[in-house]
BAFI-3210 file (N, C-alpha, C; in Angstrom, 3 decimals, decimal comma, padded with zeros to 6 digits):
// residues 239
n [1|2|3|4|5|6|7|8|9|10|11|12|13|14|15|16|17|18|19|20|21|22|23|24|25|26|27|28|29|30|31|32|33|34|35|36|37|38|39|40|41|42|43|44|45|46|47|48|49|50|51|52|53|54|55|56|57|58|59|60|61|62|63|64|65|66|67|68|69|70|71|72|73|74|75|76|77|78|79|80|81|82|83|84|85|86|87|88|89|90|91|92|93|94|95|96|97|98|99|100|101|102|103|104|105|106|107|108|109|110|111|112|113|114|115|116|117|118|119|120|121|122|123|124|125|126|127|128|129|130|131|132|133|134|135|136|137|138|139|140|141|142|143|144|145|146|147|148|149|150|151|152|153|154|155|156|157|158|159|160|161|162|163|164|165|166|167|168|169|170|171|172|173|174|175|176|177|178|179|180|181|182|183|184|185|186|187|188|189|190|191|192|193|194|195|196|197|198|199|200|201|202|203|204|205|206|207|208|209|210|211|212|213|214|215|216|217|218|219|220|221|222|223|224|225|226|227|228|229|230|231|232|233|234|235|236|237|238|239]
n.u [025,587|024,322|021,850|020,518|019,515|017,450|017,778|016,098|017,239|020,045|019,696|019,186|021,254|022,723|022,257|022,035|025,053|025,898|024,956|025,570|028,827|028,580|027,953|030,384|032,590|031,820|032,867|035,205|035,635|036,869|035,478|033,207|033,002|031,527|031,741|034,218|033,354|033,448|032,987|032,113|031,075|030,449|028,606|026,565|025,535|024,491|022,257|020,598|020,131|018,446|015,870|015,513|014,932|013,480|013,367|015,478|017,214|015,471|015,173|012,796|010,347|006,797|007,769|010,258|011,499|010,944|011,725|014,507|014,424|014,515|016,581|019,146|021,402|024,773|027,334|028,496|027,948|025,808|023,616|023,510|022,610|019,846|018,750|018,676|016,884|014,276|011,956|008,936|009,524|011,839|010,782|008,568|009,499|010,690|013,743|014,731|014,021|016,058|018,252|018,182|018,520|020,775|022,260|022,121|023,186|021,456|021,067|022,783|025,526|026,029|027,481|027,240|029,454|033,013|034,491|032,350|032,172|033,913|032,762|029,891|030,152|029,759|026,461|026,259|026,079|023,625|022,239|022,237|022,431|022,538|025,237|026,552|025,092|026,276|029,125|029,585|028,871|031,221|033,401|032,718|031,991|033,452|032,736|032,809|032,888|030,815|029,550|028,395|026,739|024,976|023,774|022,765|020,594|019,285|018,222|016,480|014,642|013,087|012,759|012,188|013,467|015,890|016,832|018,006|019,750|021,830|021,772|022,782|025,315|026,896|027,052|028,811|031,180|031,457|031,853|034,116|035,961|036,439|034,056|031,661|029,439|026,216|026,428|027,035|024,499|022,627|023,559|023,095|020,287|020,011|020,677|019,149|016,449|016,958|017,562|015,276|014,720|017,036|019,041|020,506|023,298|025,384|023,741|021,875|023,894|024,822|022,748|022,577|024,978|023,909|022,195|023,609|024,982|022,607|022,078|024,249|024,384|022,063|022,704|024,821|024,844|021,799|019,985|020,531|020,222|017,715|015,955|016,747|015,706|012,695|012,943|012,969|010,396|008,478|006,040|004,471|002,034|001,472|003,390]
n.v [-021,374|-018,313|-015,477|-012,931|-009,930|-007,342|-004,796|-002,569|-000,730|-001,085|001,336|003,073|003,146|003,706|006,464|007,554|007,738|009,262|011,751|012,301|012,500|014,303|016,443|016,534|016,717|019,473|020,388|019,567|017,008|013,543|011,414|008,905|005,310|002,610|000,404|-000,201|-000,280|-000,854|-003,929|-004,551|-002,836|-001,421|000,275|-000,040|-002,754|-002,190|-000,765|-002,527|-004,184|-002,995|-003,058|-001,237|-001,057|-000,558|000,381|-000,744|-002,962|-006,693|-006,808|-005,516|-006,250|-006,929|-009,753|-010,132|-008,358|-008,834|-011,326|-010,369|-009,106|-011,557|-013,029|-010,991|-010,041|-010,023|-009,946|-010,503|-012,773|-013,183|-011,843|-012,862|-015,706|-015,011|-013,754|-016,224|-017,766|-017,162|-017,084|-019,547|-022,775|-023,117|-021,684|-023,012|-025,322|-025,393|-025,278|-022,660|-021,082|-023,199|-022,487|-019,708|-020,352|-021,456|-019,792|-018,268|-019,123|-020,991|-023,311|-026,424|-026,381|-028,771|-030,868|-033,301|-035,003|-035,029|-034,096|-032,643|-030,040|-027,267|-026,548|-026,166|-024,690|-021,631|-021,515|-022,643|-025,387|-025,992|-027,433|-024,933|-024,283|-024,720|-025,703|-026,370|-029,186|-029,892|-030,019|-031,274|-033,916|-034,256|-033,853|-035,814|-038,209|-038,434|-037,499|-036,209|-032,161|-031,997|-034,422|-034,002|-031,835|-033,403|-034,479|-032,919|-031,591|-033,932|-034,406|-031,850|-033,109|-035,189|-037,822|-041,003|-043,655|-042,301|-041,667|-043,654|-044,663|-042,486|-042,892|-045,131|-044,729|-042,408|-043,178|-046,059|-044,474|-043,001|-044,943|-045,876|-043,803|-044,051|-043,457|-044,399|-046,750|-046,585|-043,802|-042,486|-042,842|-041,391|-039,130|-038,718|-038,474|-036,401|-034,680|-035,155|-034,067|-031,768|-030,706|-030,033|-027,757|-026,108|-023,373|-021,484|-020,451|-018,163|-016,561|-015,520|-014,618|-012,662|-010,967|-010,199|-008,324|-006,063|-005,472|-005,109|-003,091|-000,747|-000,571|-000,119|002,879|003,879|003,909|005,844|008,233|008,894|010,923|011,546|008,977|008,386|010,239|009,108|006,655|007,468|008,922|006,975|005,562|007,807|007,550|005,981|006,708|005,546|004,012]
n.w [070,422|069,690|071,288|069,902|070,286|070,823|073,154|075,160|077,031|076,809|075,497|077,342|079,236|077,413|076,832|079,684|080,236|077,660|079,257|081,471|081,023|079,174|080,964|083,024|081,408|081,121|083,498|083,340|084,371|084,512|082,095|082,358|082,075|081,356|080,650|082,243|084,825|088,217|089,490|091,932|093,626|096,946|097,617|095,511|095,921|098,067|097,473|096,103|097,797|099,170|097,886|096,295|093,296|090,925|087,805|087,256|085,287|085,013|087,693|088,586|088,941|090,901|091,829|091,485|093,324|095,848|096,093|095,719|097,735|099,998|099,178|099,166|097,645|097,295|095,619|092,438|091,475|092,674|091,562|089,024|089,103|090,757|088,468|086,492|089,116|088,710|088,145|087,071|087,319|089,275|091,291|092,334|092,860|095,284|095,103|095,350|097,882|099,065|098,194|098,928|101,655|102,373|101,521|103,491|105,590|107,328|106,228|105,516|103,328|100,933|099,099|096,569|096,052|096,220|093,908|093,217|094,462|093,806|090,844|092,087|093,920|093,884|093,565|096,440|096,563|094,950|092,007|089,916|086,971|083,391|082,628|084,423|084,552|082,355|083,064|085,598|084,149|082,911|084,644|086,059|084,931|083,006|080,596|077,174|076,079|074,114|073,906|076,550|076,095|074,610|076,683|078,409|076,946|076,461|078,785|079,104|077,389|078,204|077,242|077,733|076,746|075,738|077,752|079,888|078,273|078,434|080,919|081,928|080,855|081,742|084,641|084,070|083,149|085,290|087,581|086,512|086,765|089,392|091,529|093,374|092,516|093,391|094,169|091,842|090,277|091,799|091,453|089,213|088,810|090,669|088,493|086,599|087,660|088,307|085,703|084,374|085,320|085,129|083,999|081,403|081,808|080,318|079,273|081,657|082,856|081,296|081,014|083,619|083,819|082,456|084,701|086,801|085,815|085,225|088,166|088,845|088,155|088,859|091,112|091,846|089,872|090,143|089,004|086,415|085,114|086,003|084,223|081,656|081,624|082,163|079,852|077,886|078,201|077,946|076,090|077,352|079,771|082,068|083,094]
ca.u [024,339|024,111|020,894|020,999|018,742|017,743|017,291|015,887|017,918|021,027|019,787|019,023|022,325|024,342|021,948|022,284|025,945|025,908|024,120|027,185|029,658|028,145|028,429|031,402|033,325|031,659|033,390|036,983|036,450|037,052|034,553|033,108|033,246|030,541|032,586|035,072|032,951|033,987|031,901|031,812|030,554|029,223|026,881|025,432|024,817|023,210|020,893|020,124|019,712|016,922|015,004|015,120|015,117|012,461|014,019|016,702|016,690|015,859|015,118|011,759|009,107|007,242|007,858|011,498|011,500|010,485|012,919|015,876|014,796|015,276|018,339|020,346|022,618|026,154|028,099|027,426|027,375|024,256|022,573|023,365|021,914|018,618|018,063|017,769|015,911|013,330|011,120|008,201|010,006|012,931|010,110|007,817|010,126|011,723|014,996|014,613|014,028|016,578|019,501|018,427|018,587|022,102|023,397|022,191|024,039|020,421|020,962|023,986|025,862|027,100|028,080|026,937|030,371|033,848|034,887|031,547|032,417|034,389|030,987|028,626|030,375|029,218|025,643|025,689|025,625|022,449|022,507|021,323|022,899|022,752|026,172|027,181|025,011|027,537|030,545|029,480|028,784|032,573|034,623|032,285|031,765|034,625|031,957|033,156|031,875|030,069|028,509|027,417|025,637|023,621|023,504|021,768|019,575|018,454|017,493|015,570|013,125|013,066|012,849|012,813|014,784|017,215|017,804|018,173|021,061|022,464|022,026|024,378|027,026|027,057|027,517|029,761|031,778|031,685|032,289|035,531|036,765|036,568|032,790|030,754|027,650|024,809|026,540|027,018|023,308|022,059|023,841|022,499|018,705|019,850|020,927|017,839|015,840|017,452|017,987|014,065|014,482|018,023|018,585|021,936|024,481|025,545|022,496|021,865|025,290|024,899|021,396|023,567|025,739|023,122|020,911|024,345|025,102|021,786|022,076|025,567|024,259|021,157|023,103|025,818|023,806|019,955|019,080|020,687|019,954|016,173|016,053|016,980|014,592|011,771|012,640|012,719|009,079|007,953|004,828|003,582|002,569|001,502|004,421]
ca.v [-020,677|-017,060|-014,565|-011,591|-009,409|-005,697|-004,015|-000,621|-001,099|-001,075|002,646|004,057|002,964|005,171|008,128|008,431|007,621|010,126|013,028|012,506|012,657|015,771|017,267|015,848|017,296|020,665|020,831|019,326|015,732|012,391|010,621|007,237|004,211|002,005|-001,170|-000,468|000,204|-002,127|-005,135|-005,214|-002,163|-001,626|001,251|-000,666|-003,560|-002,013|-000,168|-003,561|-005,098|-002,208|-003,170|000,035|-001,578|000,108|000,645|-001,885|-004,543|-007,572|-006,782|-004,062|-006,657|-007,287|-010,699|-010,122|-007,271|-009,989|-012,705|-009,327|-008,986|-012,382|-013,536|-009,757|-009,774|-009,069|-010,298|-010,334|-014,094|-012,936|-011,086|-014,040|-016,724|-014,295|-013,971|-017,699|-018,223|-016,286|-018,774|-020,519|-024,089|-022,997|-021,275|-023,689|-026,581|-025,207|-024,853|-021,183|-021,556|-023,814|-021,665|-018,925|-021,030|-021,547|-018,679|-017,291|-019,740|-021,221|-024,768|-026,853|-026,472|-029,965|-031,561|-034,816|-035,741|-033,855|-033,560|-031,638|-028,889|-026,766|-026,879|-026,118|-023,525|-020,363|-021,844|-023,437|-026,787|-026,277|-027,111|-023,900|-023,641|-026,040|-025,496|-027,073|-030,571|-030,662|-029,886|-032,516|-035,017|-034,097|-034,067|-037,109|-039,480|-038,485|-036,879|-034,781|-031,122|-032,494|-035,578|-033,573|-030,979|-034,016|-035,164|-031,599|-031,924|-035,528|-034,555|-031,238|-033,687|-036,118|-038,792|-042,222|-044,120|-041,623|-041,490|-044,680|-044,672|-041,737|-043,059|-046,242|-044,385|-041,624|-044,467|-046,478|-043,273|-042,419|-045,744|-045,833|-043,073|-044,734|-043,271|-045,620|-046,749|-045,870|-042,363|-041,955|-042,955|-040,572|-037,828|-038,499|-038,342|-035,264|-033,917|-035,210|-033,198|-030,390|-030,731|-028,839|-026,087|-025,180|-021,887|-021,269|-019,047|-017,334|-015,835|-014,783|-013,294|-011,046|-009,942|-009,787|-007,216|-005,026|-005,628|-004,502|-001,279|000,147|-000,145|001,406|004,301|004,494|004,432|007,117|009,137|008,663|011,809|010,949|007,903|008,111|011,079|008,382|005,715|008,428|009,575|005,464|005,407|008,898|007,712|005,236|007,079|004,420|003,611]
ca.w [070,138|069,992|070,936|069,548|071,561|070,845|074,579|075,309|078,440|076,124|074,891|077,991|079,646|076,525|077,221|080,894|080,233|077,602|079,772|082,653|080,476|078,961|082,656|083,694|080,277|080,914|084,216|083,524|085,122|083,526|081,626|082,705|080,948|081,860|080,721|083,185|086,458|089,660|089,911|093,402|094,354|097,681|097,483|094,530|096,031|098,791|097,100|095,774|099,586|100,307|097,145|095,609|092,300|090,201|086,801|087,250|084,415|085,331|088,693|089,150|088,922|092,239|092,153|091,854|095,000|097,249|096,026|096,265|099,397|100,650|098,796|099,684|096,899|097,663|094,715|091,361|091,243|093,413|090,452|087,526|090,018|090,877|087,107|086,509|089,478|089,469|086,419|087,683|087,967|090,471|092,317|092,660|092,966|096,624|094,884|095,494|099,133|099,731|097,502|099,786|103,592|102,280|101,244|104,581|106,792|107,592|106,205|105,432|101,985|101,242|097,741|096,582|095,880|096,658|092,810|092,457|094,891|092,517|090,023|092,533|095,043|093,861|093,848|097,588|095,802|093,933|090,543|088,907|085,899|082,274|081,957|085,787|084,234|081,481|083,777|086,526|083,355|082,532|085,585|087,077|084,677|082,042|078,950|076,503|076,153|073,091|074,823|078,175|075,968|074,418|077,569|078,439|075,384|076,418|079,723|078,475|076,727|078,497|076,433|078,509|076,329|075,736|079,621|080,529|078,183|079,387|082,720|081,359|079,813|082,940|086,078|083,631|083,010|087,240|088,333|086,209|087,728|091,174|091,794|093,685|091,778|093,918|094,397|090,691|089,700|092,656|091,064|087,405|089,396|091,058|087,466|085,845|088,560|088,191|083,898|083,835|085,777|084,574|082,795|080,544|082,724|079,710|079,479|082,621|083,252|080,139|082,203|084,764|083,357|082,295|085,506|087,465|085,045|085,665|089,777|089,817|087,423|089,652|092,951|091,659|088,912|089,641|087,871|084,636|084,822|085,676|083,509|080,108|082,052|081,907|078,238|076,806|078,509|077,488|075,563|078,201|080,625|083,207|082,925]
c.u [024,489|022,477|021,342|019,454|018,810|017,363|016,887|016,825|019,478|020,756|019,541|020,324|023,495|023,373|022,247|023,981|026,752|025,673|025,292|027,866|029,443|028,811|029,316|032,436|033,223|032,912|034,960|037,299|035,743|035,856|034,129|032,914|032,575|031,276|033,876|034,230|033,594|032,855|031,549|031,351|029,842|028,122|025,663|024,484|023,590|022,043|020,013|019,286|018,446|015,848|014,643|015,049|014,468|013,398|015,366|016,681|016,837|014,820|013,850|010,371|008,967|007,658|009,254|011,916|011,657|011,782|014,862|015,511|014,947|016,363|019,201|021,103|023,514|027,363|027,154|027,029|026,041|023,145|022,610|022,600|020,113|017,618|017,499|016,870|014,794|012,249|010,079|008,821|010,736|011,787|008,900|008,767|010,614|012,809|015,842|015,047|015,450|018,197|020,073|019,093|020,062|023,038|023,467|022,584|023,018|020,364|022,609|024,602|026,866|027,107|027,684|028,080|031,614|034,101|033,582|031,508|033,074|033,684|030,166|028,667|029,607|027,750|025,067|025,671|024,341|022,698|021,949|021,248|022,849|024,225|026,989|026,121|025,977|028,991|030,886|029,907|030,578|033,236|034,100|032,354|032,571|033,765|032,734|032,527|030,627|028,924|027,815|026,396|024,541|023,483|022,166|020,680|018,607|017,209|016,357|014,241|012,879|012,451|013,532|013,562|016,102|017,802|018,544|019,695|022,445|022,951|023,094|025,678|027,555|027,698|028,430|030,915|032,719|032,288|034,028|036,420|036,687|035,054|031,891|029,293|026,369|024,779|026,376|025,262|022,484|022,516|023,497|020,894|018,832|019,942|019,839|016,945|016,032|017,573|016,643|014,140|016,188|018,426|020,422|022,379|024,798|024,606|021,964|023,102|025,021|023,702|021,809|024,133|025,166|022,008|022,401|024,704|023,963|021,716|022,884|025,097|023,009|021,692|024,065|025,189|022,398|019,647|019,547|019,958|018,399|015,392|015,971|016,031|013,020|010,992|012,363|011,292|007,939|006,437|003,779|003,242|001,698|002,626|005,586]
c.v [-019,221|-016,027|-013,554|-010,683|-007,840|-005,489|-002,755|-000,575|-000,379|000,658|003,310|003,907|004,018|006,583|008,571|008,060|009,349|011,664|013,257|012,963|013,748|016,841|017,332|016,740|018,510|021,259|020,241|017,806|015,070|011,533|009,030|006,169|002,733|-000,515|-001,475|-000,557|-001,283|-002,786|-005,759|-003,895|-001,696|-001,096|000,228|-001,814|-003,256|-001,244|-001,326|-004,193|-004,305|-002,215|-001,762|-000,014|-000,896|000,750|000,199|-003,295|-005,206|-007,684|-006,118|-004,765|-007,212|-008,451|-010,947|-009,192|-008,491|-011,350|-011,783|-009,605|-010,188|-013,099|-012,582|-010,252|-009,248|-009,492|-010,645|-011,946|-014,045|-012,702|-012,316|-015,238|-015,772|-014,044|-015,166|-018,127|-017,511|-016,690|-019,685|-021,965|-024,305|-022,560|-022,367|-025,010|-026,765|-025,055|-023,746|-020,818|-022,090|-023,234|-020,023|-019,099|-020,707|-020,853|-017,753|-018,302|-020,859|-023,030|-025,228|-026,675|-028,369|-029,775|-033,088|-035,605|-034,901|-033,007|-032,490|-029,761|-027,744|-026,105|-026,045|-025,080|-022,536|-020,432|-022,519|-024,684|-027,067|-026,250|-026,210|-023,998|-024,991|-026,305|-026,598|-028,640|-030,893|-030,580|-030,875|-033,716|-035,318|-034,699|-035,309|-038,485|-039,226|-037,986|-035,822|-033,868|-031,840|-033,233|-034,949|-032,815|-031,924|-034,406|-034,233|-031,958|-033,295|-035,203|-033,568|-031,817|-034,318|-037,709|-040,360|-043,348|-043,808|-041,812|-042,704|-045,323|-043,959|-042,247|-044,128|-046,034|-043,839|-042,802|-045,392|-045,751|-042,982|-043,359|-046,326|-045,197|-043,229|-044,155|-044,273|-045,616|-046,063|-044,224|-041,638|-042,007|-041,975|-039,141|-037,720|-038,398|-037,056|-034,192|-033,680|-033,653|-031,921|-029,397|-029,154|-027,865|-025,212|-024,467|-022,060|-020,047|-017,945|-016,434|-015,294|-014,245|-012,803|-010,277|-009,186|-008,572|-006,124|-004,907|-004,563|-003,118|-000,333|000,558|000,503|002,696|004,906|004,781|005,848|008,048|008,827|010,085|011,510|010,200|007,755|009,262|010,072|007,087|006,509|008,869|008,367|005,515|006,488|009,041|006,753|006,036|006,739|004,349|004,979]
c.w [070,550|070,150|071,250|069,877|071,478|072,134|074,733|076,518|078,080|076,003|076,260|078,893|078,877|076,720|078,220|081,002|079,256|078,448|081,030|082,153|080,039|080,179|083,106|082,653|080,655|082,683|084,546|083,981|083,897|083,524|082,105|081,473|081,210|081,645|081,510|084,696|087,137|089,356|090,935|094,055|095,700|097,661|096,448|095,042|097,349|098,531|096,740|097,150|099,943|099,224|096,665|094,462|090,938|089,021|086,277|086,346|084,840|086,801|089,282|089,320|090,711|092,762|092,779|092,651|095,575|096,778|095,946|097,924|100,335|100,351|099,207|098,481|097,234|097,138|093,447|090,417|091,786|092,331|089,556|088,266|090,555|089,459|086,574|087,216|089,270|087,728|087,549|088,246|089,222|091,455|092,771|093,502|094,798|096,896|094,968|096,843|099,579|099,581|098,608|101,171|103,459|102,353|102,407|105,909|107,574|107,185|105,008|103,793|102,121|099,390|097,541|096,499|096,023|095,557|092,516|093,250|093,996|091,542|090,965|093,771|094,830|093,717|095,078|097,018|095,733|092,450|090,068|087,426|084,727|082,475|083,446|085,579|083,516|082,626|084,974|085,434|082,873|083,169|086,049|086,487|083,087|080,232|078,390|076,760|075,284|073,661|075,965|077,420|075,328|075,294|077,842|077,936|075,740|077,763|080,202|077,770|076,938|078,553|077,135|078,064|076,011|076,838|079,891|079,769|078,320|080,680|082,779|081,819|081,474|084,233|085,453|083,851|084,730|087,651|088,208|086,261|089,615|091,847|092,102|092,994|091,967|094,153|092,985|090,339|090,205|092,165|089,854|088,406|089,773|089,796|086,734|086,434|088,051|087,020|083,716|084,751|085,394|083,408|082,429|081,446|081,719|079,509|080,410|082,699|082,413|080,558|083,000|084,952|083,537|083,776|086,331|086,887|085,646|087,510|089,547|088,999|088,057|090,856|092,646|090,895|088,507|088,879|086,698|084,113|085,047|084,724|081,758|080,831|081,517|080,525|077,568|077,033|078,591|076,510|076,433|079,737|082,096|083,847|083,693]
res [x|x|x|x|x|x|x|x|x|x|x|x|x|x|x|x|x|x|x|x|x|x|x|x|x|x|x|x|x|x|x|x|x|x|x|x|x|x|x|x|x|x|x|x|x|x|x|x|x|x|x|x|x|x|x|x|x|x|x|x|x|x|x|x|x|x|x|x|x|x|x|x|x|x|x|x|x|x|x|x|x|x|x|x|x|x|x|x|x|x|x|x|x|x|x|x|x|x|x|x|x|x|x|x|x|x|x|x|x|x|x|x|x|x|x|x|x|x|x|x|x|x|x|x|x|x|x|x|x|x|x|x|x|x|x|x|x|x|x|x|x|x|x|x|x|x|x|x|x|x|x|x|x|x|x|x|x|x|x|x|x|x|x|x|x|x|x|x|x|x|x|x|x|x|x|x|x|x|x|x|x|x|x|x|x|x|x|x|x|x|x|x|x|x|x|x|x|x|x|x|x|x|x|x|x|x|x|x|x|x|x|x|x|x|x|x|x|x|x|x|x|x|x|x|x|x|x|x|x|x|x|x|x|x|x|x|x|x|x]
***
C-alpha cells in the first residue's frame, strides 16, 4: 500500500533549504543536502528534549509537548515511536505510560518470549507497531508475510470468528516450533490487545523523517528555516 501525501512541510523544508544554500554559495561554502544530514544529531535532539518544538512536523501540538517532554527523545527510533503514539487509543490504553517507565529505566523491559526480543527491542517490548504483529506471527508461530498481514487485517476488525481461527492456526503454528501452549495463546491475546491501537511503522518513520529534518534545520538554521515556516503561513495570521 502506498500514501501519497502532498505536505506543506515538504515545501517549506526546500525553501529554507533553498535560502541557506543561497547564503552559503554567496560566501564560498558547501551546500547542504538535507538527505544526507546525520540522524543522530545531538544538538537536534536536544532541542527536542527542551520542547522547543513549535513548527516541527509532527511534533508542535500541545498535546505532543507534554508527551516530548516525558518520553526525551534521543534517537530517532524515539521520534517514529512518538508519532504512533501519540492517537487516542495508545493514550488512553496506558501503553503510553508504560513505553515511557521503560525507556526511562523506571519499570522492567521483559519479552513475553525470548524469540520476540529481536521484534520488540527498540520498543521496550511494547508492541507498537502493525508490522511487529506480523513479524511475531512469523518468527513465533511460522506465518507467512502474506498470512500475518491477514492475520493483521483479522485482528483490525475484529471479527470473532475470524479470531478464533487465527487463534488455532497461531498456537498450532507456536506450539510446533517448541512454544508452550499457554505461552503461545497469551501472546496471540497480547497481539489481539495490542492489533487496535497499532499504527503502520512505515508511516510513521516517513513522519519521522520529516519531523527530524525540520528540528535539525531549526536547531542549525532557525532563521531560514522559520523565515519559510512564516512565509507557508503568511495568510493565516493566527497562525
Amino acid at each position: 500500500k502506498f500514501d501519497f501525501l502532498g505536505l506543506r512541510t515538504l515545501t517549506i523544508i526546500d525553501w529554507a533549504v533553498k535560502a541557506i544554500n543561497a547564503r552559503h554559495g554567496a560566501r564560498g561554502a558547501a551546500a547542504i543536502d538535507i538527505a544526507t544530514i546525520p540522524m543522530d544529531d545531538a544538538a537536534t535532539f536536544a532541542l527536542l528534549k527542551t520542547c522547543r518544538t513549535t513548527a516541527i512536523f509532527q511534533l508542535e501540538s500541545r498535546g505532543m509537548k507534554e508527551l516530548v517532554r516525558k518520553l526525551k527523545p534521543d534517537t530517532f527510533d524515539d521520534i517514529v515511536a512518538l508519532v504512533a503514539l501519540f492517537r487516542p487509543g495508545p493514550l488512553q490504553s496506558g501503553m503510553v505510560d508504560d513505553f515511557i517507565a521503560r525507556k526511562h529505566g523506571r519499570a522492567e523491559v521483559s519479552y513475553p518470549h525470548p524469540l520476540l526480543e529481536p521484534i520488540l527491542k527498540p520498543t521496550y517490548g511494547v508492541i507498537v507497531y502493525q508490522e511487529q504483529v506480523m513479524q511475531i506471527a512469523q518468527v513465533l508461530a511460522g506465518y507467512t508475510l502474506g498470512g500475518a498481514d491477514l492475520l493483521r487485517r483479522a485482528m483490525g476488525k475484529k471479527k470473532a470468528e475470524e479470531m478464533a481461527q487465527q487463534r488455532s492456526i497461531f498456537v498450532a503454528g507456536a506450539t510446533a516450533r517448541g512454544v508452550a501452549g499457554n505461552v503461545a495463546a497469551h501472546i496471540f491475546d497480547l497481539m489481539e490487545k495490542f492489533a487496535g491501537y497499532g499504527f503502520n511503522k512505515s508511516h510513521s518513520a516517513a513522519y519521522a523523517v520529516l519531523s527530524y529534518h525540520t528540528a535539525w534545520l531549526k536547531t542549525h538554521y532557525p532563521a531560514a528555516f522559520m523565515a519559510a515556516v512564516l512565509s507557508s503561513d503568511m495568510d493565516k495570521t493566527d497562525k
